[in-house]
MDAnalysis code that builds the backbone (N, CA, C; Angstrom):
import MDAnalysis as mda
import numpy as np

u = mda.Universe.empty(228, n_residues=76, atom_resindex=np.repeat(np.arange(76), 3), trajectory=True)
u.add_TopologyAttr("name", ["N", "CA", "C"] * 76)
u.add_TopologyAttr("resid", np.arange(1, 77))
u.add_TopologyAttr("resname", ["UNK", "UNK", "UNK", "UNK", "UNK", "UNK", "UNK", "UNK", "UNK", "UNK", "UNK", "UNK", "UNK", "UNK", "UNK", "UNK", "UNK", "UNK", "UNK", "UNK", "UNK", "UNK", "UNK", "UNK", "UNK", "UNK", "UNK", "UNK", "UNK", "UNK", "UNK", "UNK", "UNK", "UNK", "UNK", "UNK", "UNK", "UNK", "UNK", "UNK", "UNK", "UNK", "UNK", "UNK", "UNK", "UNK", "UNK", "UNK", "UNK", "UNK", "UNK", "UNK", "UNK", "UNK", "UNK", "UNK", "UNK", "UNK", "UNK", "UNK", "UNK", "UNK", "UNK", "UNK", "UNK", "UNK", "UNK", "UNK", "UNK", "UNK", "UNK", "UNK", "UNK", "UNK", "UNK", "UNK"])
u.atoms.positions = np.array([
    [8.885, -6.973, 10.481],
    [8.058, -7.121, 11.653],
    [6.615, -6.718, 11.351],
    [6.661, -5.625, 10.182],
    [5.070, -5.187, 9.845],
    [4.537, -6.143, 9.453],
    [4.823, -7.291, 8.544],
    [4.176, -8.238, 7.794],
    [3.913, -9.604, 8.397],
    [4.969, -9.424, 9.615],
    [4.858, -10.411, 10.876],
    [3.683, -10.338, 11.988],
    [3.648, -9.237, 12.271],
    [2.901, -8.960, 13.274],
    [1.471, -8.154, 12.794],
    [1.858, -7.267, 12.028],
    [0.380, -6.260, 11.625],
    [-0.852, -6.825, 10.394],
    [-0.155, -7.858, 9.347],
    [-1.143, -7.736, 8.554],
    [-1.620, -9.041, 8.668],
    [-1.084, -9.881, 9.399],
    [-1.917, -10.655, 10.011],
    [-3.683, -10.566, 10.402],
    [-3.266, -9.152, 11.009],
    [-4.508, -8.739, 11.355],
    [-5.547, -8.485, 11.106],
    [-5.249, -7.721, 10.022],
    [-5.824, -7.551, 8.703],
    [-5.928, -8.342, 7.379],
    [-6.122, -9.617, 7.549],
    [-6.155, -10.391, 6.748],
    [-7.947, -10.504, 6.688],
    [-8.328, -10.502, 7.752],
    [-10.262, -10.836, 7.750],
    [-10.692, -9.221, 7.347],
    [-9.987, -8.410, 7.064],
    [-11.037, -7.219, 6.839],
    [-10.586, -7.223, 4.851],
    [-9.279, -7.438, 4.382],
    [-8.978, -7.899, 3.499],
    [-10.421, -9.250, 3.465],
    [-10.690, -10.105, 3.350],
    [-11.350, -10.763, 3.005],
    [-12.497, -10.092, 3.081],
    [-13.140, -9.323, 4.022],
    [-14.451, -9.159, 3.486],
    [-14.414, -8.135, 2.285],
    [-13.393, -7.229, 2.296],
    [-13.431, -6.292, 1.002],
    [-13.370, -7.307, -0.226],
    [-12.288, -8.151, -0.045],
    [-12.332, -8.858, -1.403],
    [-13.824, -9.598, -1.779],
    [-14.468, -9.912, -0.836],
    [-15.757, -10.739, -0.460],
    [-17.246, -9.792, -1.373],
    [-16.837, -8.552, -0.942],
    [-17.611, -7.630, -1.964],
    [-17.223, -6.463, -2.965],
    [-15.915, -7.196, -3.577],
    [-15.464, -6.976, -4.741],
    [-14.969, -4.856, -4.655],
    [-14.541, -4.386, -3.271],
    [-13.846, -3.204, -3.481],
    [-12.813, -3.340, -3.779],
    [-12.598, -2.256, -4.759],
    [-11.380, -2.824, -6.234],
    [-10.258, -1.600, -5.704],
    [-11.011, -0.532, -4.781],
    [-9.561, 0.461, -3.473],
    [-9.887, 0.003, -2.659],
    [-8.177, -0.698, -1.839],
    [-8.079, -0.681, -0.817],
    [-6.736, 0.204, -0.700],
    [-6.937, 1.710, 0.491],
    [-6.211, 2.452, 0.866],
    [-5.407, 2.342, 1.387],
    [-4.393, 2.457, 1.309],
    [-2.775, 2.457, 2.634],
    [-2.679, 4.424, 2.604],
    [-3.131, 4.607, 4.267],
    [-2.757, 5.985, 3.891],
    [-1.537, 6.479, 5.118],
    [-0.493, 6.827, 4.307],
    [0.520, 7.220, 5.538],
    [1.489, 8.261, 5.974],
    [1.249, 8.709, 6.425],
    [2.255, 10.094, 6.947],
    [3.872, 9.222, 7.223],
    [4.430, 8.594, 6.632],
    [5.911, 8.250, 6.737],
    [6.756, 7.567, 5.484],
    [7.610, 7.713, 5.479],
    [8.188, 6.545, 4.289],
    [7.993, 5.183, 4.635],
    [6.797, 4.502, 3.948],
    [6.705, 2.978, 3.986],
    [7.298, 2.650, 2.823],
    [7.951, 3.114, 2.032],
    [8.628, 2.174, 0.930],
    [8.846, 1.299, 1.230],
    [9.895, 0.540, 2.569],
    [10.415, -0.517, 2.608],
    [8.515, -1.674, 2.607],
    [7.769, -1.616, 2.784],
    [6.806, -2.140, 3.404],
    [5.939, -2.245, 2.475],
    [6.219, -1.606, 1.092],
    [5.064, -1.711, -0.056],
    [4.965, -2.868, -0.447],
    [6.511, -4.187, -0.831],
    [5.869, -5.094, -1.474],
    [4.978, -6.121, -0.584],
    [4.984, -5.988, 0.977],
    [4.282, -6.668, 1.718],
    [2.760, -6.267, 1.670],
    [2.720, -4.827, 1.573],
    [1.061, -4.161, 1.506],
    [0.671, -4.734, 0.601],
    [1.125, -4.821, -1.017],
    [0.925, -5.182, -2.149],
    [0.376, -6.391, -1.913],
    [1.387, -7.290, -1.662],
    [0.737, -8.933, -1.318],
    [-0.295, -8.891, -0.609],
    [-0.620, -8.315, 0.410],
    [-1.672, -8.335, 1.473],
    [-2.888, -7.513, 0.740],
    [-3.218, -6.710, 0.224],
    [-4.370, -6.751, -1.190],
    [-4.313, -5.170, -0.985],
    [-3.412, -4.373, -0.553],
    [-3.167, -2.796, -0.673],
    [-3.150, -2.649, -2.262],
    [-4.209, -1.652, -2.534],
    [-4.048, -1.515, -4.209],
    [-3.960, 0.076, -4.314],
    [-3.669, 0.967, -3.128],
    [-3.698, 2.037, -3.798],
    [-2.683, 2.749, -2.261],
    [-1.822, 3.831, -2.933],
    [-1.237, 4.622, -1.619],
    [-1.199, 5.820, -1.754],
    [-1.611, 6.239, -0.367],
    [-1.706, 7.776, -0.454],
    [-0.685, 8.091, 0.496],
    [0.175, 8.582, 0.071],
    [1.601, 8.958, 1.354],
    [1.350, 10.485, 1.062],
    [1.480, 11.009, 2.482],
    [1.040, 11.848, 2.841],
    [2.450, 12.676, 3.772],
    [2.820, 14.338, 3.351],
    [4.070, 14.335, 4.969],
    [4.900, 13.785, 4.521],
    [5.873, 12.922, 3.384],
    [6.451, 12.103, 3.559],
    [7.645, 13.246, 2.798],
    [9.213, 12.289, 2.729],
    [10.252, 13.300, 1.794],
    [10.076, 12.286, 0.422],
    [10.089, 13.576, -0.568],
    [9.447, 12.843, -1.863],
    [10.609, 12.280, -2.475],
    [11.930, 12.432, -1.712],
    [13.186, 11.627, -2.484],
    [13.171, 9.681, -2.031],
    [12.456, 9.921, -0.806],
    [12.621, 8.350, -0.075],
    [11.352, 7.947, -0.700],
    [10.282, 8.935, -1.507],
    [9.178, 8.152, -2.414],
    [8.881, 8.415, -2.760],
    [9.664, 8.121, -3.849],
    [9.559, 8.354, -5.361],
    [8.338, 7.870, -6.478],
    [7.742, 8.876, -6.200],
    [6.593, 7.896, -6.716],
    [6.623, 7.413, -8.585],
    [7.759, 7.698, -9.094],
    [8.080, 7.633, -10.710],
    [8.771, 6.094, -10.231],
    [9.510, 6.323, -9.360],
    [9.982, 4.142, -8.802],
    [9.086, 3.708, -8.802],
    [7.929, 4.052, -7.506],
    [7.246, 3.116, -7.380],
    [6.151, 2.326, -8.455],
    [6.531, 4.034, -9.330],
    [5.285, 3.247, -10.094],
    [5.890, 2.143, -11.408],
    [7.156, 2.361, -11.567],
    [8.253, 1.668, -12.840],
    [8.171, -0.033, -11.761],
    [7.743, 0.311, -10.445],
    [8.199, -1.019, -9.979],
    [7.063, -1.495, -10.001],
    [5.686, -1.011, -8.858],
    [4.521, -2.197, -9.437],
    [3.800, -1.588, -10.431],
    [3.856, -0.755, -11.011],
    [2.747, -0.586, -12.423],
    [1.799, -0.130, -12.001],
    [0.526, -0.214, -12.385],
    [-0.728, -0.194, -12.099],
    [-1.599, -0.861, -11.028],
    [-0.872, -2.155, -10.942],
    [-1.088, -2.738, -9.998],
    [-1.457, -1.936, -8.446],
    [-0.426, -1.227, -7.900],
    [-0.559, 0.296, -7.272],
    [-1.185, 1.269, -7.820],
    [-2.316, 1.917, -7.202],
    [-2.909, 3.200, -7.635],
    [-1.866, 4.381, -6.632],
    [-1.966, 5.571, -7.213],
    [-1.052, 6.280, -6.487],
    [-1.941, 7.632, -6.046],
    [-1.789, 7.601, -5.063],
    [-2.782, 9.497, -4.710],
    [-1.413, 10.507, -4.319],
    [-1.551, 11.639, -4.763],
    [-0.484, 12.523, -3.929],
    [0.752, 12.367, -4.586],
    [2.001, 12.723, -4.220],
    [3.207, 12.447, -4.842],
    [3.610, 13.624, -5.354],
])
């Protein structure tokens, strides 16, 4: 439903960042969005700062074996 309804939204602020080449764009979140990363990812999220969260539901040694670098990681 996030990728249905929310980043829709955010598709024109995504364009102007991409428009002047900011190479962070932040996802910052006080919850487990794991399920929701590979949608952020697609939508031009290049970096996450989870914040508050339980560090077993995010794992940030997965996340990073899963997108690489591709994801910047803050926190963890």
């Amino acid at each position: 439903m996030y990728g249905e309804f929310m980043l829709p939204h955010l598709e024109p602020v995504f364009e102007v960042l991409n428009r002047y080449r900011v190479e962070n764009i932040i996802e910052r979140t006080y919850a487990n969005t794991r399920v929701l990363l590979p949608s952020l990812v697609k939508a031009g999220i290049t970096c996450l700062w989870a914040c508050e969260t339980d560090p077993q539901a995010m794992d940030f040694l997965a996340i990073r074996k899963e997108f690489g670098r591709q994801l910047r990681l803050i926190g963890g």
